[in-house]
C-alpha positions as CSV (number, residue, x, y, z in Angstrom):
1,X,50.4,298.8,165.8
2,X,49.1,302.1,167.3
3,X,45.5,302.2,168.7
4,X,42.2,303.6,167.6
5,X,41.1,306.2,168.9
6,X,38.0,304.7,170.2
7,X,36.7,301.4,171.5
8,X,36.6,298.8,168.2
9,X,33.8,297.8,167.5
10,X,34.8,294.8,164.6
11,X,37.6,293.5,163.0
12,X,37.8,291.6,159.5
13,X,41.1,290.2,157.5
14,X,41.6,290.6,153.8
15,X,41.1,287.1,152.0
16,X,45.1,287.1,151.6
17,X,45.5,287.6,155.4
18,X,47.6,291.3,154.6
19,X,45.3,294.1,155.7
20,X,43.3,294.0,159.0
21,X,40.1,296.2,159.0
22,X,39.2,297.4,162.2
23,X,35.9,299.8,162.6
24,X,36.1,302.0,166.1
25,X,33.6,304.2,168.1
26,X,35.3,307.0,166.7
27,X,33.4,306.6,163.6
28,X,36.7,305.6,161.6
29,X,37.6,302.3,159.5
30,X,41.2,301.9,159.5
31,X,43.4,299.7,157.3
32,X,46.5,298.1,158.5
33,X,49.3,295.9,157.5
34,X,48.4,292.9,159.4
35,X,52.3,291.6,159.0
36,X,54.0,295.0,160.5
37,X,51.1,296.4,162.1
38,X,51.4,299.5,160.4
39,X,48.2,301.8,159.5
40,X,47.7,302.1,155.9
41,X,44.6,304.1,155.8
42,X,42.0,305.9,158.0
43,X,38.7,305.9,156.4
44,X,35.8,308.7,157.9
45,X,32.4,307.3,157.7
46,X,31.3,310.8,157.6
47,X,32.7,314.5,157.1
48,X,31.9,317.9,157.8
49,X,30.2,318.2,154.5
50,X,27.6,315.7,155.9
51,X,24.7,316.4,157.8
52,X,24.4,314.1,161.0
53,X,23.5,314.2,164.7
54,X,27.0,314.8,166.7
55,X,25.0,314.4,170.3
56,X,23.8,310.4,168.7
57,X,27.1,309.7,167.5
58,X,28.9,310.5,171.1
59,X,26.6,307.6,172.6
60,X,29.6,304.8,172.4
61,X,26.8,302.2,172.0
62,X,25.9,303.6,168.8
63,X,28.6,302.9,166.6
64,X,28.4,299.2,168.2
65,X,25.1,299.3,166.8
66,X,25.4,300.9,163.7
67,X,28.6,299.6,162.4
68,X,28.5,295.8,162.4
69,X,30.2,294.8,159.4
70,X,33.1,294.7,156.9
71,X,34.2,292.5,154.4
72,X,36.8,292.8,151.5
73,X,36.4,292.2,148.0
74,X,37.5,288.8,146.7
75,X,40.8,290.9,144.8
76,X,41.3,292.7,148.1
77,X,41.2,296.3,146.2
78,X,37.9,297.0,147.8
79,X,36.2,296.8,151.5
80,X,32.6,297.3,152.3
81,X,31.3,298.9,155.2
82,X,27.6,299.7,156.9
83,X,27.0,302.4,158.5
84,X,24.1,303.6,160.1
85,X,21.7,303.3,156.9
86,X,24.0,303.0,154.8
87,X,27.1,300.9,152.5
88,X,30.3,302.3,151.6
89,X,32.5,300.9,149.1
90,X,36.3,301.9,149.6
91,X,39.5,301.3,147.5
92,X,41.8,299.8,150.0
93,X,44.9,301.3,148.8
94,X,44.1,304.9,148.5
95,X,41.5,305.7,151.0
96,X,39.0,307.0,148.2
97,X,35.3,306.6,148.5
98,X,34.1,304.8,145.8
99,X,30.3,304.8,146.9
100,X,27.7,305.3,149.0
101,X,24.4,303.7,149.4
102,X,21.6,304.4,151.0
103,X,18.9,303.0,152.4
104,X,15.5,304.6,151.5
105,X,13.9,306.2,154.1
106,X,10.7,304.9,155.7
């Protein structure tokens, strides 16, 4: 199993025990093959379409902070993630964003 990039920050295992989720500093959520170890997607929490604060997201405490949870869907063809003030829904075996939520702002 290569590394990420970037401290992890949490891990979470399919309900079947096959993928491993693993969300990093680097503002990534990679999937792997939890029997060979080997990385089946990278998932960006944002891209250079988005607008966002680079000099924030360099603080490594941040992304501990901000990205404290994934869980899989009970078929294990989606995973959830929070991000800052948000939810994304991704299909696990392409990559795709499926959604975004947002939280309303205050």
């Amino acid at each position: 199993m290569t590394t990420n990039k970037d401290k992890v920050t949490f891990v979470a295992f399919s309900t079947n025990s096959t993928i491993l989720a693993s969300t990093s500093c680097d503002a990534t959520l990679r999937l792997w093959d939890a029997a060979t170890g080997v990385q089946l997607q990278t998932l960006k929490f944002y891209d250079d379409r988005e607008d966002y604060d680079r000099e924030d997201y360099d603080r490594e405490d941040y992304f501990v902070e901000l990205i404290p949870a994934v869980i899989f869907s009970s078929n294990n063809k989606m995973v959830v993630s929070t991000f800052f003030e948000m939810v994304r829904l991704w299909d696990t075996e392409t990559g795709a964003r499926l959604q975004t939520l947002r939280c309303p702002n205050e």
